[in-house]
DSSP file (Angstrom, degrees, kcal/mol; ACC not computed):
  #  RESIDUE AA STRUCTURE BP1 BP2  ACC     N-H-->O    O-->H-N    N-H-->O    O-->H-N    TCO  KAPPA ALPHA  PHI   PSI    X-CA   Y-CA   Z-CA
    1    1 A X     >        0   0    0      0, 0.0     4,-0.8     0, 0.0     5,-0.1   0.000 360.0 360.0 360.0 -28.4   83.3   65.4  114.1
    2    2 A X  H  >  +     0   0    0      1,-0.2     4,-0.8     2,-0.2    63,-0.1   0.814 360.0  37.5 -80.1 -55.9   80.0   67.2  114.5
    3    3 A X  H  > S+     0   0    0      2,-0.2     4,-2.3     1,-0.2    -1,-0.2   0.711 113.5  56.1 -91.4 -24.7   81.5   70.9  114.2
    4    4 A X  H  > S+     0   0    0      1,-0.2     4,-0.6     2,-0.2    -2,-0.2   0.687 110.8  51.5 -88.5   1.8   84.4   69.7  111.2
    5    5 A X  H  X S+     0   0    0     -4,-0.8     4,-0.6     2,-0.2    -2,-0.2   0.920 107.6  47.8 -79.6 -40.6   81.0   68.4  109.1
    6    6 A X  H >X S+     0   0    0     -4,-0.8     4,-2.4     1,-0.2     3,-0.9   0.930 108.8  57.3 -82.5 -42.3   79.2   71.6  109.5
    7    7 A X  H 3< S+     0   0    0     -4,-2.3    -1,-0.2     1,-0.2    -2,-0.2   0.786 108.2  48.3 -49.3 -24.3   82.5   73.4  108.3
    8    8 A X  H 3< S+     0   0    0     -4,-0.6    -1,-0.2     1,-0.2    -2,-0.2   0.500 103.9  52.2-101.4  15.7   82.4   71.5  105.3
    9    9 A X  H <X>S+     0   0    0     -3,-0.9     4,-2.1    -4,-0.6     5,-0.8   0.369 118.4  44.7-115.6 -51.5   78.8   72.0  104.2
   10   10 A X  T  <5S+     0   0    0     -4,-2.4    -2,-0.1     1,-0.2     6,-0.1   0.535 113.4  47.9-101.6  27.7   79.6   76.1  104.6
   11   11 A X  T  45S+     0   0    0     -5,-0.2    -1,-0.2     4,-0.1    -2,-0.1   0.671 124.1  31.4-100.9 -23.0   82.7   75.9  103.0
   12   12 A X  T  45S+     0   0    0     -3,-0.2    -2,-0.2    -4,-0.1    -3,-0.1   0.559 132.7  32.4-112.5 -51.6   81.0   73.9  100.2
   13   13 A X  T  <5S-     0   0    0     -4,-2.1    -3,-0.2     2,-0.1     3,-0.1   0.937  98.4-129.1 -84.6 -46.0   77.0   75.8  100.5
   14   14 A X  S   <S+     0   0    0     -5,-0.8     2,-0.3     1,-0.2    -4,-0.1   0.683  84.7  70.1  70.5  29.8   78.5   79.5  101.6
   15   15 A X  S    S-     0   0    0     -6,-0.6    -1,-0.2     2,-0.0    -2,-0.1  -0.793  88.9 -98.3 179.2 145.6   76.1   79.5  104.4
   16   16 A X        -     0   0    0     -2,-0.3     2,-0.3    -6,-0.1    -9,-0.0  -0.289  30.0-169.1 -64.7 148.3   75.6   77.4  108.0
   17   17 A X        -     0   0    0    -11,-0.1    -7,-0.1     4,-0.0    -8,-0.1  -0.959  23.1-117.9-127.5 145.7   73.5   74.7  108.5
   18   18 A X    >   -     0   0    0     -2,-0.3     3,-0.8     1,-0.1    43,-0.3  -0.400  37.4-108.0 -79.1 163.8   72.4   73.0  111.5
   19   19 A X  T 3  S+     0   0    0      1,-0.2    43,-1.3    42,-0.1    44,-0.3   0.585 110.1  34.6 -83.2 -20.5   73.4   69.3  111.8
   20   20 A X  T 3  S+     0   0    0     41,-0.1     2,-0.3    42,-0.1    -1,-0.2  -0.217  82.6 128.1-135.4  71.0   70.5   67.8  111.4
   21   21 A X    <   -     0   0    0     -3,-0.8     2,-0.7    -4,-0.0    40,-0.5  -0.823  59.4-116.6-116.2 155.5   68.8   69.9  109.1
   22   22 A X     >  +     0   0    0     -2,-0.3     4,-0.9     1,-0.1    38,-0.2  -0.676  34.7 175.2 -92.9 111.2   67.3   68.2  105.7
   23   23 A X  T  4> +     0   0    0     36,-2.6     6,-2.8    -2,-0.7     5,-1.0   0.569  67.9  44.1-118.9  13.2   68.9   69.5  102.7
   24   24 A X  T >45S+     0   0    0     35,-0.3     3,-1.4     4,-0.2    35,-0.1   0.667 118.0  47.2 -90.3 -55.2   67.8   68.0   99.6
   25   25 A X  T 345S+     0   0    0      1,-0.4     2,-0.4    34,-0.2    -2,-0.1   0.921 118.0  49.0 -62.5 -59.0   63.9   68.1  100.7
   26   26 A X  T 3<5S-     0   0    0     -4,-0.9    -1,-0.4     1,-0.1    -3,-0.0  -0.019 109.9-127.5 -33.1  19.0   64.9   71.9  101.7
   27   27 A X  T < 5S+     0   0    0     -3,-1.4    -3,-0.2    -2,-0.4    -2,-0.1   0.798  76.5 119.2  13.5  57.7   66.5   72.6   98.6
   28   28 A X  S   <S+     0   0    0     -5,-1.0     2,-0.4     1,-0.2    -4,-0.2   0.819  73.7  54.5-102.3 -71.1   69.6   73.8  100.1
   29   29 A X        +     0   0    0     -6,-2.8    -1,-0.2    29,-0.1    -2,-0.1  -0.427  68.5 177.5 -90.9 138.2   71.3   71.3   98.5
   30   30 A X        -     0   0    0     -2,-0.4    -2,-0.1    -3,-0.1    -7,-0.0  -0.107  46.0 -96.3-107.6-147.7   71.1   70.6   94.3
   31   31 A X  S >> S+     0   0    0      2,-0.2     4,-1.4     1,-0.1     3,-0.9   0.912 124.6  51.6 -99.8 -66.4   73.0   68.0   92.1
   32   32 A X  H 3> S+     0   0    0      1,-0.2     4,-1.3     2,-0.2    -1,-0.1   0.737 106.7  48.7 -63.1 -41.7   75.6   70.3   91.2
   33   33 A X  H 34 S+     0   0    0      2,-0.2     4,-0.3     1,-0.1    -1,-0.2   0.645 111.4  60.9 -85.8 -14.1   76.5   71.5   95.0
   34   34 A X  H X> S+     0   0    0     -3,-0.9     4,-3.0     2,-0.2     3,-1.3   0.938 102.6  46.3 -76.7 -65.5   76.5   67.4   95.8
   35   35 A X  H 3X S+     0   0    0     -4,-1.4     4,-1.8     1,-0.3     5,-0.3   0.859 110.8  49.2 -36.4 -47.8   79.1   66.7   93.5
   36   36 A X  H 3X S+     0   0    0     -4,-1.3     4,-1.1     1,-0.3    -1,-0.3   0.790 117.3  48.4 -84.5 -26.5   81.1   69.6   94.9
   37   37 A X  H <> S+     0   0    0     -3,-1.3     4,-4.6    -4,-0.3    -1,-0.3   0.793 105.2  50.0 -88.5 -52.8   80.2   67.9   98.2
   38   38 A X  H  X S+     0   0    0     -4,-3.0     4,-1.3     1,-0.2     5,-0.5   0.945 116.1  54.9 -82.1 -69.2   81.2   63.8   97.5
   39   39 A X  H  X S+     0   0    0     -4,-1.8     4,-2.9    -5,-0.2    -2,-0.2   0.835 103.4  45.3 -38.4 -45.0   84.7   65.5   96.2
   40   40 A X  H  X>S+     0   0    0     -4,-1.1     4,-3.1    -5,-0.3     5,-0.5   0.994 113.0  55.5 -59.3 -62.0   85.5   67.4   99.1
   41   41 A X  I  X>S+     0   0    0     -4,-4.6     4,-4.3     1,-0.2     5,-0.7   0.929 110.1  49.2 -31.5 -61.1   84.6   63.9  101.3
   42   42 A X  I  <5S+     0   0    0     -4,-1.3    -2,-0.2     4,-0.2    -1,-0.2   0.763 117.3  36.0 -78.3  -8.6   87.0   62.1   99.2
   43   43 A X  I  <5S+     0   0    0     -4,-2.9    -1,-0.2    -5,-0.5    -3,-0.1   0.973 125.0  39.4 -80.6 -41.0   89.9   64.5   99.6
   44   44 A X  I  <5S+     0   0    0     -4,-3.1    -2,-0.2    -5,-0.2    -3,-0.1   0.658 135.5  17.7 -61.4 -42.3   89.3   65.4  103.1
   45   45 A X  I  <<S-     0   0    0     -4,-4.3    28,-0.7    -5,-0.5    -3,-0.2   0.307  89.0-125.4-118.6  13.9   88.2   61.8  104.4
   46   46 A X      < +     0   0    0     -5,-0.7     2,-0.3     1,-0.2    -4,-0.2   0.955  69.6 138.0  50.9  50.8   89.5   59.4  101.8
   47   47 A X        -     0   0    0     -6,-0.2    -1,-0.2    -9,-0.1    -2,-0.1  -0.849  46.4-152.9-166.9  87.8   86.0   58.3  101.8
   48   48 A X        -     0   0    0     -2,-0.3     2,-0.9    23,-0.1   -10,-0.0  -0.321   5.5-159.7 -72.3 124.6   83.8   57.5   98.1
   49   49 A X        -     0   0    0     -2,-0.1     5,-0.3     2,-0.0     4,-0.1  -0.759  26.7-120.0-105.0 103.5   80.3   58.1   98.6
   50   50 A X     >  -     0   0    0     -2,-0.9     4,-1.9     1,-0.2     3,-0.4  -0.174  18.8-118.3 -44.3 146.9   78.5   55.7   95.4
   51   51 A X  T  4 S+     0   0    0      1,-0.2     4,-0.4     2,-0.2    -1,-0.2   0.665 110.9  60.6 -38.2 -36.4   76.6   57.5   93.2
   52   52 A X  T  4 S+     0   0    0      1,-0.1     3,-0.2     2,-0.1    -1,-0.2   0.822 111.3  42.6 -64.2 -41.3   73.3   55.2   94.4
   53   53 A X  T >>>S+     0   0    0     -3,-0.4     3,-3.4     1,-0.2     4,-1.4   0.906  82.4  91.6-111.4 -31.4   73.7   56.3   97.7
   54   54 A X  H 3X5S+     0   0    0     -4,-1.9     4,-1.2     1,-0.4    -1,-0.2   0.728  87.3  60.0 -37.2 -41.8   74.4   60.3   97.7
   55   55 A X  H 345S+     0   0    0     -4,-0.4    -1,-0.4    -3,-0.2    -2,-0.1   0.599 114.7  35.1 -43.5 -10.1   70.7   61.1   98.0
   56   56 A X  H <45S+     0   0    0     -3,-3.4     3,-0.5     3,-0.1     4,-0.2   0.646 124.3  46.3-135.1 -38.0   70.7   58.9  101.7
   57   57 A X  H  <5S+     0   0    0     -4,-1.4     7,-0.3     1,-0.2     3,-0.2   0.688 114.0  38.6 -88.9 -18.1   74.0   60.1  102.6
   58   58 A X  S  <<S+     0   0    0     -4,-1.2    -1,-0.2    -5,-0.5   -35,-0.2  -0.124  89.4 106.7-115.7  35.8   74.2   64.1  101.8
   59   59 A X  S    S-     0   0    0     -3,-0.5   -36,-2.6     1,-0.5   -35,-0.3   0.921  96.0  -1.1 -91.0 -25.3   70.3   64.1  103.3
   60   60 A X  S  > S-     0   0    0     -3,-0.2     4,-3.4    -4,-0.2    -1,-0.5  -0.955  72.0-116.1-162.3 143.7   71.6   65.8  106.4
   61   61 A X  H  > S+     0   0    0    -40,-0.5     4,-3.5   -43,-0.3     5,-0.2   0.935 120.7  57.4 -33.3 -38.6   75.2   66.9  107.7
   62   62 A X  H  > S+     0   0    0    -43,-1.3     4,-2.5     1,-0.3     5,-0.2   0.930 104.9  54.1 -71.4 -31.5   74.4   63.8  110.8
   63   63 A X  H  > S+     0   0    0     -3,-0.4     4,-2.3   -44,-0.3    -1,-0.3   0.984 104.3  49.0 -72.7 -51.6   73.9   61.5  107.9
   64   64 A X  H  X S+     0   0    0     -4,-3.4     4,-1.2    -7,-0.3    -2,-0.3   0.830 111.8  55.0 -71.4 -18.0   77.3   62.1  106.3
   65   65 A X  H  X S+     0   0    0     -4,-3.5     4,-0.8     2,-0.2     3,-0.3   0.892 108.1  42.5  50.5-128.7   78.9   61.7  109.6
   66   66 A X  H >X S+     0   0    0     -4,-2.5     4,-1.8    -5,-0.2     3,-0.8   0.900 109.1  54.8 -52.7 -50.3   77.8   58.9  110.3
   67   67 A X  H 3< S+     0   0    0     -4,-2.3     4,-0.4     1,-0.3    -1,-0.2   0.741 109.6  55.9 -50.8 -40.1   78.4   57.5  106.9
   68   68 A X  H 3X S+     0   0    0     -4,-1.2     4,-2.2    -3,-0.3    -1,-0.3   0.767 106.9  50.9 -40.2 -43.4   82.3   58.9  107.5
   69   69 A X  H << S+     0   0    0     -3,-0.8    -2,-0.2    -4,-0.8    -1,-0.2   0.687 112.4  39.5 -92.1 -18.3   82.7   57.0  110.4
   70   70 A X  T  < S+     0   0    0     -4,-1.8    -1,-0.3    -5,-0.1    -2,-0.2   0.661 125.3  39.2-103.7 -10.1   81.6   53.8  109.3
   71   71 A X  T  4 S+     0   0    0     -4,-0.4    -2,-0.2    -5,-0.3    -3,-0.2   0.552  73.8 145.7-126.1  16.0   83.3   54.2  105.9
   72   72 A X     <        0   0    0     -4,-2.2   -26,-0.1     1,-0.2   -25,-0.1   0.080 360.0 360.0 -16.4 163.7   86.7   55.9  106.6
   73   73 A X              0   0    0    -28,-0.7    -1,-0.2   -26,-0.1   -27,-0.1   0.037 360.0 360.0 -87.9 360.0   89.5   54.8  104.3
C-alpha cells in the first residue's frame, strides 16, 4: 500500500515524496493540488474523503493510508 500511495502523490504533485513527510505545513501541497488529490482517491479507491477532514487526511501520504484502509468502499 505504502509504495501505490507514494505513486499517487507523484502522479498527482510531479515529484516524490517520502511517506511520512508533512505536506500541507511544507507547502508541497495547496487547495487546488488536494482536490486533484480527494478525486484521484475516489476513482482509484472508491473512497470519499469529507471536505472537514482533507486537512487531517492529505497531511501526510501515511495518513491517507491509513485513512484508505479504514474507509475502503
Amino acid at each position: 500500500m505504502e509504495q501505490e500511495i507514494l505513486a499517487l502523490f507523484e502522479k498527482v504533485l510531479s515529484r516524490k515524496v517520502g511517506f511520512h513527510d508533512e505536506l500541507i505545513e511544507s507547502d508541497i501541497l495547496d487547495s487546488i493540488l488536494a482536490v486533484d488529490l480527494v478525486l484521484e482517491v475516489q476513482d482509484v479507491y472508491g473512497c470519499m474523503i469529507p471536505p472537514t477532514e482533507v486537512a487531517t487526511v492529505l497531511k501526510t501520504p501515511a495518513d491517507l493510508a491509513r485513512y484508505i484502509e479504514e474507509n475502503r468502499g
